[in-house]
C-alpha positions in Angstrom: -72.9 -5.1 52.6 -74.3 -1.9 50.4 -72.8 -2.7 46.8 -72.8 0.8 45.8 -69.3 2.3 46.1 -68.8 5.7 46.9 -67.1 7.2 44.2 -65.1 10.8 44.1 -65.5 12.0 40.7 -62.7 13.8 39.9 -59.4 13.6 37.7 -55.7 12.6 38.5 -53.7 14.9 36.5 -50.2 13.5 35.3 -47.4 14.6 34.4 -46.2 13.6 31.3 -43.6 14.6 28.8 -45.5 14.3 25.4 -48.4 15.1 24.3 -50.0 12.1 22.8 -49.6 10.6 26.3 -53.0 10.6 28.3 -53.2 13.4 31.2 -55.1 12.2 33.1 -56.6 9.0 35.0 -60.7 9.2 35.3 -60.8 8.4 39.1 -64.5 6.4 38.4 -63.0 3.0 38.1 -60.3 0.7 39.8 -56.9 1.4 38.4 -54.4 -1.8 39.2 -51.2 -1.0 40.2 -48.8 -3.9 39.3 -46.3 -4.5 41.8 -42.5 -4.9 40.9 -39.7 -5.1 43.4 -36.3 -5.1 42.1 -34.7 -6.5 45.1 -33.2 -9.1 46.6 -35.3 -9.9 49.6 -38.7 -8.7 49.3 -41.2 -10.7 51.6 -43.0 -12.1 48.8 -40.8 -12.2 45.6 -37.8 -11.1 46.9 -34.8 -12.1 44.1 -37.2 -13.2 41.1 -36.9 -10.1 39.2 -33.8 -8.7 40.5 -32.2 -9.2 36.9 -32.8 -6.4 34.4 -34.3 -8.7 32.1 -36.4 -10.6 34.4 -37.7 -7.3 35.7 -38.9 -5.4 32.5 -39.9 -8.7 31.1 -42.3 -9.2 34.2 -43.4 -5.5 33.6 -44.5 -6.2 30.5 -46.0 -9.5 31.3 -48.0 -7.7 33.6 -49.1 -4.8 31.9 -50.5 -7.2 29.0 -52.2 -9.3 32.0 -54.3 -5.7 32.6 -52.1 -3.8 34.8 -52.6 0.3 34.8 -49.6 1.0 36.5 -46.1 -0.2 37.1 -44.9 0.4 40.8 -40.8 -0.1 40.8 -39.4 -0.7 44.2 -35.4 -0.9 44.9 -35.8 -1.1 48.9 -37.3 -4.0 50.3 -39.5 -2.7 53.3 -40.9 -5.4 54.7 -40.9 -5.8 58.5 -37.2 -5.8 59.7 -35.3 -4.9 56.3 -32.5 -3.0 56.6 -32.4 0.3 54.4 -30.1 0.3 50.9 -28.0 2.9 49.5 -28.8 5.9 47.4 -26.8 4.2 44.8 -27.7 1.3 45.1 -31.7 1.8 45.2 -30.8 4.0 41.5 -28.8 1.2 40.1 -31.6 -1.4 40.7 -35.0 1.3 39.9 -33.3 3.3 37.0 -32.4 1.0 34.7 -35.5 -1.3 34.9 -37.3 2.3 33.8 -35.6 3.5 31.0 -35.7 0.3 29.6 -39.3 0.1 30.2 -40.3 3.4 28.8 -38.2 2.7 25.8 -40.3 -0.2 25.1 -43.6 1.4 25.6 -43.4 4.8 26.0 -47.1 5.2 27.0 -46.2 3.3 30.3 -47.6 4.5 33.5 -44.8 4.2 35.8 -44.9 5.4 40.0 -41.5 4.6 42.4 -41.8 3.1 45.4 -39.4 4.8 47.4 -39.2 7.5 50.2 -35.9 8.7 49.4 -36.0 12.1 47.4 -32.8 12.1 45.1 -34.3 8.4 44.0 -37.9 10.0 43.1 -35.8 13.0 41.0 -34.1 10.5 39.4 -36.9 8.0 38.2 -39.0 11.0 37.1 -36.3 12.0 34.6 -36.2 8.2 33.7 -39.6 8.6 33.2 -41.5 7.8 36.2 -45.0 9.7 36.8 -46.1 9.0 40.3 -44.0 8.9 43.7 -45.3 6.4 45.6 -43.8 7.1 49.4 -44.5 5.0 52.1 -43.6 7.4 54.8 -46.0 9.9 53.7 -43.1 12.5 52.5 -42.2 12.1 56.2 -38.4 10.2 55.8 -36.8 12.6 53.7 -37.6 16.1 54.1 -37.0 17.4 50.6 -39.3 14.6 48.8 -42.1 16.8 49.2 -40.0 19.9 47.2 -39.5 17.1 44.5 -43.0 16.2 44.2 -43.9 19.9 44.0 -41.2 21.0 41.8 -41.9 17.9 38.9 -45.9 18.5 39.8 -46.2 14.7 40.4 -49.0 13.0 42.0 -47.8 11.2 45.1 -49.0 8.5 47.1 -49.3 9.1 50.8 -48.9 6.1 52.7 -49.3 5.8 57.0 -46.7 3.8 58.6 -46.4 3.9 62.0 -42.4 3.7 63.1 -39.8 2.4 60.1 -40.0 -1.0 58.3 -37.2 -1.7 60.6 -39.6 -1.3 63.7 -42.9 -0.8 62.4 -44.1 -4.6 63.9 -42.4 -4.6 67.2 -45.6 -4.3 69.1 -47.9 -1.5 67.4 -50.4 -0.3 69.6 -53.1 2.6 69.1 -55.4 3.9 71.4 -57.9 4.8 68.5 -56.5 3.4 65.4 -59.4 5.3 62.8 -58.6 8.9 64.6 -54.8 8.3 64.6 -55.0 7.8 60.9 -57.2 10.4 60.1 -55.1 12.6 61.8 -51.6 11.4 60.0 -53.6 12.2 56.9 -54.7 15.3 57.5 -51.1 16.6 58.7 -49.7 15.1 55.6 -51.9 16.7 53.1 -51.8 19.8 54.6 -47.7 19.6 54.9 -48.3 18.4 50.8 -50.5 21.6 50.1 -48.7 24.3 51.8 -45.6 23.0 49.9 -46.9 23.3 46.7 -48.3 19.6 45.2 -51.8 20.3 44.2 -54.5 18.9 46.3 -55.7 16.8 43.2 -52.4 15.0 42.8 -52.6 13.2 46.6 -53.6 9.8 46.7 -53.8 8.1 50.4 -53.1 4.8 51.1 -53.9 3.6 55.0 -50.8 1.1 55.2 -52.2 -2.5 55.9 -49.5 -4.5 57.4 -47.2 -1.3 57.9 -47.5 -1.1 61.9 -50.6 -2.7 62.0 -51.5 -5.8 64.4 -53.8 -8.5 62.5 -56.9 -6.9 64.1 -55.9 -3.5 62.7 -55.7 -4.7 59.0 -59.2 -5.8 59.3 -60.4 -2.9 61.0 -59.5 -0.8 58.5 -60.7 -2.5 55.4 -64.4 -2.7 57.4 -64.1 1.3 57.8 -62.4 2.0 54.5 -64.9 3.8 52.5 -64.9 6.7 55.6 -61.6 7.8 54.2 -63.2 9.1 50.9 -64.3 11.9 54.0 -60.9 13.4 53.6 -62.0 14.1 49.8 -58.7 12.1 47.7 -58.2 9.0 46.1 -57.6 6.0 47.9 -55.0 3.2 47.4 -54.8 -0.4 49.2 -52.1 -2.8 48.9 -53.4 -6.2 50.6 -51.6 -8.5 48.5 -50.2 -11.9 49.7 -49.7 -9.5 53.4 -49.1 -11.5 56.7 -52.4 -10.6 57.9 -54.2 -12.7 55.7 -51.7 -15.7 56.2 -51.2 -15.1 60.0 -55.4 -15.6 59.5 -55.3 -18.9 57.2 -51.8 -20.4 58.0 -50.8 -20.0 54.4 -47.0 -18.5 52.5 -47.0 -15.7 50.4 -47.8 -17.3 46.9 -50.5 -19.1 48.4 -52.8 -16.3 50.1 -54.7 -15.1 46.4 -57.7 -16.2 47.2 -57.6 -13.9 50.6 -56.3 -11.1 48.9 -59.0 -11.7 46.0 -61.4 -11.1 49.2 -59.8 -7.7 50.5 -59.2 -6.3 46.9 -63.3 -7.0 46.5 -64.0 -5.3 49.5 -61.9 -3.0 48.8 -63.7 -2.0 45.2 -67.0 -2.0 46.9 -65.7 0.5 49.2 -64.8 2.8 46.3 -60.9 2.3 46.1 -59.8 3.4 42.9 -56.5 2.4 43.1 -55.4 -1.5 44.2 -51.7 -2.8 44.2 -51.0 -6.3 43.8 -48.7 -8.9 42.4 -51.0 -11.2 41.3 -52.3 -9.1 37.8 -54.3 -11.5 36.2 -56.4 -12.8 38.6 -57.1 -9.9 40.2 -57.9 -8.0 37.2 -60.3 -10.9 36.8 -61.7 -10.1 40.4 -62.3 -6.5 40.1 -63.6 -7.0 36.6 -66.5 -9.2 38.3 -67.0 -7.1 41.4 -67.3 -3.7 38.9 -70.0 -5.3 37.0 -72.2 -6.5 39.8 -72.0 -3.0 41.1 -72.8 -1.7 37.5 -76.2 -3.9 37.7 -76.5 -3.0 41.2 -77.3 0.7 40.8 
């Protein structure tokens, strides 16, 4: 494999409320997005950090462990889950990030949600990055939001709903048909006003992806830098890599360890995972043996 990652170099502007914060991320280095899902029934740690306490606490925890940014999730969307409430998403998300930047104001926090009125509200609380897994393509007037708050979002492909989105997927060319989400979506982003330098894309593993397509797509990855924006993966503890070892959730690290190095190599700059620590440990390894591969 060719160590040297390809590498956009460009800015991520945020949007912040003071000046003192920092404006913007330097997109020539992994950025680890620490993964917190305040619900009840998450695949992975679906319950543990449904408590406010539990769920800044675990923030914190994994912001000291080297985590860049705080993803907050109040809608489990793993295959099958059922949707929540507008309310009851906002009771669970907004909370867990006033608290959080009342503790440390110079958190970077994004929301994991596709619902609109949710991302308005956690950008008042202080959120600074929607992170949508439909791609603003669930709720029509996320993309408005996003535009009107100038907020960098994440553009995730799915293919169907979490409810369906593993009953069979099939694609006749799985690369084009994701290329070509992307291009719609950024093109739907632009003409509505979010600034082409705010988009990051993430390609979705195990969101309507057979096993063979999650692996397809992390050998192919670094062709997405073609469509010129920053790039996100979130392999962590997925089913692919324990459908491929016969392993639970809290034991597949040392497969996800694997994807999140391929993924670097490939030039990701952003990688979200629940697992902090180690990772940040992984990605601190990989970055250096590209340093001295040069």
């Amino acid at each position: 494999m060719n160590l040297k990652p390809i590498r956009i170099p460009r800015l991520l502007n945020l949007n912040h409320r003071e000046a003192r914060h920092p404006n913007k991320l330097e997109l020539n280095r992994t950025y680890i997005v620490g993964i917190l899902n305040v619900t009840p029934d998450s695949f992975s740690d679906g319950n543990k950090y449904y408590r406010l306490s539990a769920a800044v606490s675990h923030a914190l925890e994994m912001i000291e462990d080297g985590a860049d940014i705080i993803d907050i999730g109040g809608e489990s969307t793993r295959p099958g889950s059922k949707p929540v409430s507008l309310e009851v998403e906002c009771k669970r998300v907004i909370p867990v990030i006033e608290n959080l930047v009342r503790i440390k104001p110079d958190i970077l926090i994004s929301v994991d949600t596709y619902k609109s009125n949710v991302a308005e509200e956690a950008i008042k609380a202080g959120a600074r990055i929607i992170n949508d897994i439909s791609g603003l393509g669930f709720d029509k007037q996320m993309v408005s939001v996003a535009a009107r708050y100038k907020t960098p979002v994440i553009l995730m492909h799915i293919k169907g709903t979490p409810q369906t989105m593993q009953i069979n997927p099939t694609y006749r060319n799985l690369k084009a048909e994701i290329f070509d989400y992307f291009r719609k979506r950024i093109n739907l982003a632009v003409k509505s006003g979010i600034d082409k330098k705010q988009i990051i894309i993430d390609p979705g593993l195990g969101f309507g992806k057979r096993l063979e397509d999650n692996y397809k797509i992390l050998g192919w990855l670094e062709e997405l830098h073609k469509l010129g924006q920053a790039i996100m993966v979130g392999p962590s503890r997925k089913s692919f890599i324990g459908k491929l070892l016969g392993l639970p959730p809290q034991e597949r690290i040392e497969g996800t360890a694997v994807a999140v190095t391929c993924a670097v190599l490939k030039g990701v700059q952003f990688i979200r995972v629940h697992d902090v620590k180690e990772i940040k440990r992984v990605i601190t390894v990989v970055e250096t043996i590209n340093k001295y591969a040069r």
